[in-house]
N, C-alpha and C positions, 0 to 999 in steps of 0.2 A: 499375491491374490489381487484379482480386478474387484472392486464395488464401483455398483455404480445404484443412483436411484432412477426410479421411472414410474410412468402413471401408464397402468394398463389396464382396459375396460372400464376406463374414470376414476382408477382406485389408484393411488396413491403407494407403493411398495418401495423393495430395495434387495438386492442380491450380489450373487459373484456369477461374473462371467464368464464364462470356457468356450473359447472358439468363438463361434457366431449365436450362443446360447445363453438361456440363464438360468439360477439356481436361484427361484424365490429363497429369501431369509428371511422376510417378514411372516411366510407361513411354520418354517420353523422356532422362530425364536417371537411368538406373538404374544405371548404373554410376557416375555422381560425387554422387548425394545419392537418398537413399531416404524423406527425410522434408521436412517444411518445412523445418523447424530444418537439418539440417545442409545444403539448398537455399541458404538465406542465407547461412550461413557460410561456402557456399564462392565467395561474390562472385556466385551465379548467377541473378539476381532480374534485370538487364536480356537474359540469355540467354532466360531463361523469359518474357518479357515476348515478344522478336521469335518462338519456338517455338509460344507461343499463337497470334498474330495469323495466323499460317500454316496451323495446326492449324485440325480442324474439329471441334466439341464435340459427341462421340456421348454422354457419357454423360447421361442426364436427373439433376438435383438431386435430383427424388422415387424416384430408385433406390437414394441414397447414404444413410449414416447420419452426420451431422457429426461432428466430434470437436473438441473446444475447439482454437481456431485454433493453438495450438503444444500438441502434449499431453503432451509432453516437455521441460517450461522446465527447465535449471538453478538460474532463482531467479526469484520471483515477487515484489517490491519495490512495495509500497502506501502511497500516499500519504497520511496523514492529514488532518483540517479543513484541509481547504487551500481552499476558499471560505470569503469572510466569513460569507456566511448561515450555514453551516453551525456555523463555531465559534460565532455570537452562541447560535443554538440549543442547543448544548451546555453553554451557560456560560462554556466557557473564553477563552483567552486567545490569541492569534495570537503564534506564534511565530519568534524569527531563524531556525532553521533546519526543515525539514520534520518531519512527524513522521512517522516512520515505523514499519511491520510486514510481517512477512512471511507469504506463503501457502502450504502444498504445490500440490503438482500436482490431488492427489485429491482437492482439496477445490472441483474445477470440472467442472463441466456443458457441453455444448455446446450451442449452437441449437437449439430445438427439445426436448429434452431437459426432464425436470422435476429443478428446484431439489427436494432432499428437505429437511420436517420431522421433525428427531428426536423422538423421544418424551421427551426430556430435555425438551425447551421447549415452549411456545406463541409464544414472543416472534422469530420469525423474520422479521427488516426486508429492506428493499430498498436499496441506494446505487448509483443508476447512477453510472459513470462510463466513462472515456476512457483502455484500456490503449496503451501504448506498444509496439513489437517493436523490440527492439534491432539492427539489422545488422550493425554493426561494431563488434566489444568495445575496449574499451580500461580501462584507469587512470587516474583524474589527467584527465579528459575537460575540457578548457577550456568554458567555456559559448557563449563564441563558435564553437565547433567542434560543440557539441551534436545539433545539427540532420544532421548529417554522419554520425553515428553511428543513424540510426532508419531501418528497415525499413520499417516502418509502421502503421497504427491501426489499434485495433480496438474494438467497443462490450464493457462488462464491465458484471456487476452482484456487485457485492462483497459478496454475501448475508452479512448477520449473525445470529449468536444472542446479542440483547443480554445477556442475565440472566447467561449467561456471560462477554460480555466485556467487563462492568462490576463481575464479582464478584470484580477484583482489580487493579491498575495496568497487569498486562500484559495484551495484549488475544488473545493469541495462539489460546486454546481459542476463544472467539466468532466470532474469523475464520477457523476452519479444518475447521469439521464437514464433513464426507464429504459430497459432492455439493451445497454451498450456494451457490458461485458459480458466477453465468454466463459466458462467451466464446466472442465468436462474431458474428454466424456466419461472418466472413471477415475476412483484414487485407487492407487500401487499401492500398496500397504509397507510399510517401512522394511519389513523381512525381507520383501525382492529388493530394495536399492540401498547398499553399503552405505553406514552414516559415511560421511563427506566424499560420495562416490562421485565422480565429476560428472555432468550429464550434459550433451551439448544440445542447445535451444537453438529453433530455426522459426522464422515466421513467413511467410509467405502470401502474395498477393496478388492472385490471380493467375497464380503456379510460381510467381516471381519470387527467389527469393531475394527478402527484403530484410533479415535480419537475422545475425550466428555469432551465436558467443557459446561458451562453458562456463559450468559455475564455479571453478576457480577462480576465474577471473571480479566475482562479485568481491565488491568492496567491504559490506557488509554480510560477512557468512552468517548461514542460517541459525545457527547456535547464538549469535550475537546480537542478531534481529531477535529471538525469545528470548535471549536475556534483558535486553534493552525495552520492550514490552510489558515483560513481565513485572520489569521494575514499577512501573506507573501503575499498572490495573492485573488482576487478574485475568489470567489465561484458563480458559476453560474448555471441555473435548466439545470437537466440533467448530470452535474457533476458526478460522482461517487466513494464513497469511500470505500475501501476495508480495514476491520477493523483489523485485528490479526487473526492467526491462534494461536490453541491452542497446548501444548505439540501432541508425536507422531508423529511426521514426518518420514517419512520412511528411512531419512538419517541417522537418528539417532538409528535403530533397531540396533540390531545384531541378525541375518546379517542386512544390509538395506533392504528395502523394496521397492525397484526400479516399478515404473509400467512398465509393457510391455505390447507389442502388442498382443491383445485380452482380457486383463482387463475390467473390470465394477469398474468404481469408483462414488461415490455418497456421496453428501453431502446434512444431513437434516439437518432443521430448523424448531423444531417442530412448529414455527406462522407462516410458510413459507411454504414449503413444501420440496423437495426431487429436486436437481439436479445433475443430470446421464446424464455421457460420457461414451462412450468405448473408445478405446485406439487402433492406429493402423500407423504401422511405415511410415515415410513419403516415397513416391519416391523422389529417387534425382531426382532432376533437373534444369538444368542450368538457365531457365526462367519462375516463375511464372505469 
């Protein structure tokens, strides 16, 4: 099953999508969950699965406006070099345990939507990768149990501003400029994609492709990134984790590979699907 969320007529929703249509869930299930996030939370992802197949999908896609697949995360957990290409590219060194960083909310775009450039940079990269959606929180998550705990997948492009978030050890300001990551345009729900099903990631930059790996290849499997998580803070539904980007970054071309204003960037996920921003420079201004 596709979910996705969306603001239609100014209103705020969420459903499953079939084809080119959609199956409002928030008018079904409005009294027990008003959003995705709290939809999961309250165990109702196989409710909503038999509601859809019943249902009959009036609303069209091109009437809705996306909204990043949870656009209300309690915490947004990113995984670093966690492909080999990637770290050899960087220089560094592969690590025992993940590395990690975190993202706010505001600093993500939905489907469709344009990734903004700040006027602070030029250096504005791409990192697709493969977000996770938590469905069953817990602590102390066993890795054998890992797989037990996920909602399900979704494509991410973890937009960075390198110049910032190399002009200090912590990467925090780079990953978290207003509008630079993508999510989207829907999460798979775990019953379409086999736990440790290999899925190959592709990113692309102006139809170019600019980066392909599979997630065998990740260093750190997904089981190990919530166990490893889980350990320090609780995991809660709704959560999302964002797994590794693979080699090819645009920092690292020669020349680099800077996005700019009027780019198509896209990241697939062949169990997933395909999500696409354009790219367009911010206005300054003193007050958001």
């Amino acid at each position: 099953m596709k979910l996705i969320s969306y603001q239609h007529n100014g209103i705020d929703s969420y459903g499953a999508v079939t084809g080119e249509r959609i199956v409002d869930l928030r008018e079904v299930f409005a009294d027990r969950a008003t959003d995705l996030k709290t939809l999961i939370a309250a165990d109702l992802l196989t409710e909503a699965a038999a509601a859809a197949a019943k249902a009959t999908a009036t609303l069209p896609m091109s009437e809705v406006r996306l909204l990043p697949v949870i656009p209300n995360p309690g915490k947004i957990v990113c995984v670093g070099l966690n492909y080999g290409e990637h770290v050899r590219e960087t220089g560094r060194e592969i690590t025992e345990q993940p590395t990690l960083f975190l993202r706010v909310a505001e600093s993500q775009v939905a489907h469709g939507d344009d990734i903004v450039l700040p006027p602070e940079s030029t250096k504005l990269d791409y990192e697709g990768e493969i977000a996770v959606v938590i469905g069953r929180g817990g602590r102390r998550i066993a890795e054998a149990d890992a797989w037990n705990h996920i909602a399900g997948y979704a494509c991410y492009n973890d937009g960075s501003i390198r110049d910032w978030q190399t002009a200090t050890p912590q990467w925090t300001a780079g990953k978290n400029f207003w509008r630079t990551g993508g999510f989207g345009p829907w999460m798979v729900t775990r019953d379409d994609i086999k736990d440790n099903q290999v899925m190959t990631l592709v990113t692309r930059l102006n139809g170019q492709e600019m980066q392909r790996t599979t997630t065998d290849k990740l260093i750190h499997s997904i089981p190990r990134q919530i166990a490893h998580i889980s350990a320090f803070m609780p995991l809660a539904a709704g959560d999302v984790i964002v797994t590794g980007t693979p080699g090819g970054v645009g920092a690292k071309r020669t020349p680099p590979a800077w996005m700019k204003a009027g780019d198509i960037v896209e990241v697939e996920v062949d169990a997933i699907g395909v999500l696409r921003n354009g790219v367009r420079a911010e206005r300054l201004a003193v007050n958001i």
